[in-house]
C-alpha positions in Angstrom: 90.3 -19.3 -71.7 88.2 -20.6 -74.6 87.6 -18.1 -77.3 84.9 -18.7 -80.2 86.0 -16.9 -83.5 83.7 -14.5 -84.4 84.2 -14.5 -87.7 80.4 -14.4 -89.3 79.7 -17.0 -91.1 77.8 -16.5 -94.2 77.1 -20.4 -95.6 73.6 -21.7 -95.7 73.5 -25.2 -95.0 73.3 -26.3 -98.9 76.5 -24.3 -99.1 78.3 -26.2 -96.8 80.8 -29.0 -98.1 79.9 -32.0 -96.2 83.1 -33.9 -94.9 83.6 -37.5 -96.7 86.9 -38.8 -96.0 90.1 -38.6 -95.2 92.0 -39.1 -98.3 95.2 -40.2 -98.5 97.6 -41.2 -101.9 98.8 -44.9 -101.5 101.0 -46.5 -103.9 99.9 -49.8 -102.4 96.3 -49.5 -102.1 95.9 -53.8 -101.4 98.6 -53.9 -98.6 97.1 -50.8 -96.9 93.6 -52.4 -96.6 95.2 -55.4 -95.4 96.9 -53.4 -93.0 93.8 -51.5 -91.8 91.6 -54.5 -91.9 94.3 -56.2 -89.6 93.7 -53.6 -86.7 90.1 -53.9 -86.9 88.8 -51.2 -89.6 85.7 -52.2 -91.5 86.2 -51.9 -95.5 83.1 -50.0 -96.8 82.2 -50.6 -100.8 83.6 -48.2 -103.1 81.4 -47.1 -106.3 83.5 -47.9 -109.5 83.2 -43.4 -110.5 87.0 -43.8 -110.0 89.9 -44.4 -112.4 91.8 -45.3 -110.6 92.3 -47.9 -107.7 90.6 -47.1 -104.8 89.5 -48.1 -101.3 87.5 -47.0 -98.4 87.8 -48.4 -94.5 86.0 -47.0 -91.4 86.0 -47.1 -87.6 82.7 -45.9 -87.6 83.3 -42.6 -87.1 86.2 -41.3 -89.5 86.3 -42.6 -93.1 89.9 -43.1 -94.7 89.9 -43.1 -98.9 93.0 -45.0 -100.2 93.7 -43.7 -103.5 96.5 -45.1 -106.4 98.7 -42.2 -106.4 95.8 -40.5 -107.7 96.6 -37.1 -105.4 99.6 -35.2 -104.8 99.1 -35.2 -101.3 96.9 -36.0 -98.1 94.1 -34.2 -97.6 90.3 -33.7 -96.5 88.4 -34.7 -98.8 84.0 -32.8 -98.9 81.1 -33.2 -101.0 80.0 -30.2 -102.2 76.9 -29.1 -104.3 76.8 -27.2 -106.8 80.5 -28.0 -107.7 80.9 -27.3 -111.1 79.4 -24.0 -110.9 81.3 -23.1 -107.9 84.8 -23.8 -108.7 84.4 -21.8 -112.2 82.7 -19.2 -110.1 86.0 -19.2 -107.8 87.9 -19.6 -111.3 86.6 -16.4 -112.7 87.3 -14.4 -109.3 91.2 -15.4 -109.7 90.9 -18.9 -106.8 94.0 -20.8 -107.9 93.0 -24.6 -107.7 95.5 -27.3 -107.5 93.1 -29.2 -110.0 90.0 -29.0 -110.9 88.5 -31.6 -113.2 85.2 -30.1 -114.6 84.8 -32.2 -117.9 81.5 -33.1 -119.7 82.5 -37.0 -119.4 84.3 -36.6 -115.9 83.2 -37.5 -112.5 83.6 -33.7 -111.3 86.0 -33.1 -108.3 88.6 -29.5 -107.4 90.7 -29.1 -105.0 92.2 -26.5 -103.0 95.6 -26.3 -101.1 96.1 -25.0 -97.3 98.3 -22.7 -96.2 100.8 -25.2 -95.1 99.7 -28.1 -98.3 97.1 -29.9 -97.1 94.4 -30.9 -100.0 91.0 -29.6 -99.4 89.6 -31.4 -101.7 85.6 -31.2 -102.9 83.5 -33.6 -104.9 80.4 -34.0 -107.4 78.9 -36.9 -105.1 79.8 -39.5 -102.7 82.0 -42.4 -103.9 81.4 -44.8 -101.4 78.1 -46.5 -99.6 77.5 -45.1 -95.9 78.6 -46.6 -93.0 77.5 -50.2 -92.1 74.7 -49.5 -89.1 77.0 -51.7 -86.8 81.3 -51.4 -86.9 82.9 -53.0 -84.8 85.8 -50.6 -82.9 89.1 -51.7 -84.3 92.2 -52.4 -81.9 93.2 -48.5 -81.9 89.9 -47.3 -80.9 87.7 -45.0 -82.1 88.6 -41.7 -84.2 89.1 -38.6 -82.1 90.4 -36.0 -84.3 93.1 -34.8 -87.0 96.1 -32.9 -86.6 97.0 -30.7 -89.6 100.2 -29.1 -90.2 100.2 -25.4 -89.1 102.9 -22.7 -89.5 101.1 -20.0 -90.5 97.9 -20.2 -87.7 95.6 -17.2 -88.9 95.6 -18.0 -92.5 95.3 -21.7 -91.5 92.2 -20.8 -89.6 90.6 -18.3 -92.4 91.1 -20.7 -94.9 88.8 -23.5 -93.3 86.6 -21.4 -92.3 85.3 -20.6 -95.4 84.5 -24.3 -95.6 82.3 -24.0 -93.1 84.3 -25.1 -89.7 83.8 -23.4 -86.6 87.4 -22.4 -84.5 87.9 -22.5 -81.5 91.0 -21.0 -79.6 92.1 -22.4 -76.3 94.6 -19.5 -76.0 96.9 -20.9 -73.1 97.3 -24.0 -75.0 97.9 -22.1 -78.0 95.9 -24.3 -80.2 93.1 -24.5 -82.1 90.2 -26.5 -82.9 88.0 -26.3 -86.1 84.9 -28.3 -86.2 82.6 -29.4 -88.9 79.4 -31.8 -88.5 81.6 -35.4 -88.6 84.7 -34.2 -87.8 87.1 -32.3 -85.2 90.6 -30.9 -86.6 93.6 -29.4 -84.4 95.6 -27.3 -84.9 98.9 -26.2 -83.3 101.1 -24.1 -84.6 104.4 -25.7 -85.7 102.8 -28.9 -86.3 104.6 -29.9 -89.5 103.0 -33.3 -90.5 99.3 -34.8 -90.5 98.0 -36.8 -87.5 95.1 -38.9 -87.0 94.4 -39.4 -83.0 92.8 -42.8 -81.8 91.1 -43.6 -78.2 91.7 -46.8 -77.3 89.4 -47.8 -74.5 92.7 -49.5 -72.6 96.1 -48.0 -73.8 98.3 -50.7 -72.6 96.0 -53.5 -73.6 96.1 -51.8 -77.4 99.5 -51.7 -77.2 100.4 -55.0 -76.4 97.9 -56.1 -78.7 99.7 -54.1 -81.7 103.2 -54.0 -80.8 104.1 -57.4 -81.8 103.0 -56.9 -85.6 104.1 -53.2 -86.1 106.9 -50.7 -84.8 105.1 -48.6 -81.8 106.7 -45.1 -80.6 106.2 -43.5 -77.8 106.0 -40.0 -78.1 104.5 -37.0 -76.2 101.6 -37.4 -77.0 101.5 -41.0 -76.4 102.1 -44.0 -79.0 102.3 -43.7 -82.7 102.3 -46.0 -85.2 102.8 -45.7 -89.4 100.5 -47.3 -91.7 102.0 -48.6 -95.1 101.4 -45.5 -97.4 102.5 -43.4 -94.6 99.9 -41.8 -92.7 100.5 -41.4 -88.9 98.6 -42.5 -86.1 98.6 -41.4 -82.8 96.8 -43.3 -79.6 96.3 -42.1 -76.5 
């Protein structure tokens, strides 16, 4: 049984953050691209708005930000218009922000934590050039969709919502999917860590092509592998 929530949503389209990136802190930003480029990733060129260092890789479909430490956590990472105005808006109404960098002579950016401590976090502008027309599909495969931790599943659900994502409930898997134009999330309750999922278009060819250069597990869900800076990836 597949249930739509039917929560109204109220956003216009110019409303609506548009998703950017993944973004992930990585006290080693150079030996994570080297890592990412190794499996086939395609590194996209990063505008110099940032302070810090910073990098940017692509399958084609999911962009990952690599960022010095920069933020506390891991997170999803929007552009949204009108930022300034809105966060101060949110400000005023009592919205506790884990950050929110509003300054005359700052590149504007605020961010928002989850239920569970995932960064949602929203931007002036893009910080990065678009994806090449052509990327070639690293060794992994291409991006399927994120697993976010969930323990508390309605206020999970609530919370992206108001960014604009659409649930849906598949209640005798007792999971849920949120979707926003350019990317799928999951959710399932318990889930205690962030997962990116990967579709190779031959699992034991990927494998054997990976194993020998990093430590493969095989889990549940299939094989996972950990990037340098920690993030976890899951093929199946």
């Amino acid at each position: 049984m597949i249930l739509i929530s039917r929560r109204p949503v109220v956003l216009v389209m110019s409303d609506t953050p548009q998703f950017l990136e993944f973004s992930v802190p990585c006290p080693d930003v150079g030996k994570s691209l080297a890592w990412y480029r190794e499996l086939g990733f395609t590194e996209l060129l990063a505008g110099d708005i940032r302070t810090h260092h910073y990098a940017v890789i692509t399958d084609g479909d999911l962009c990952i930000g690599l960022h010095a430490n920069d933020y506390p956590s891991a997170g999803l990472c929007f552009v949204q218009h009108n930022l300034s105005r809105r966060v101060r808006q949110g400000q005023a109404a009592g919205t506790r922000y884990e950050f929110a960098r509003l300054g005359e002579d700052e590149f504007h950016e605020a961010a928002l934590l989850d239920p569970d401590g995932t960064l949602a976090v929203m931007l002036e502008a893009r910080t990065f050039s678009g994806a090449l027309s052509s990327v070639a599909t690293p060794v992994i495969g291409r991006f399927s969709h994120i697993a976010l931790p969930c323990t508390q599943l309605p206020n999970s659900i609530e919370f992206w919502q108001d960014f604009g994502f659409i649930a849906v409930t598949a209640m005798e898997l007792e999971r849920t999917e949120l979707h926003i134009p350019g990317l799928a999330v999951e959710m399932i309750p318990g889930e205690r860590r962030i997962t990116l999922h990967f579709k190779p278009d031959n699992l034991n060819d990927c494998i054997h092509a990976i194993e020998h250069d990093n430590p493969v597990r095989k889990t549940g869900a299939g094989y996972e592998l950990v990037a340098p800076e920690g993030t976890r990836i899951t093929m199946s």
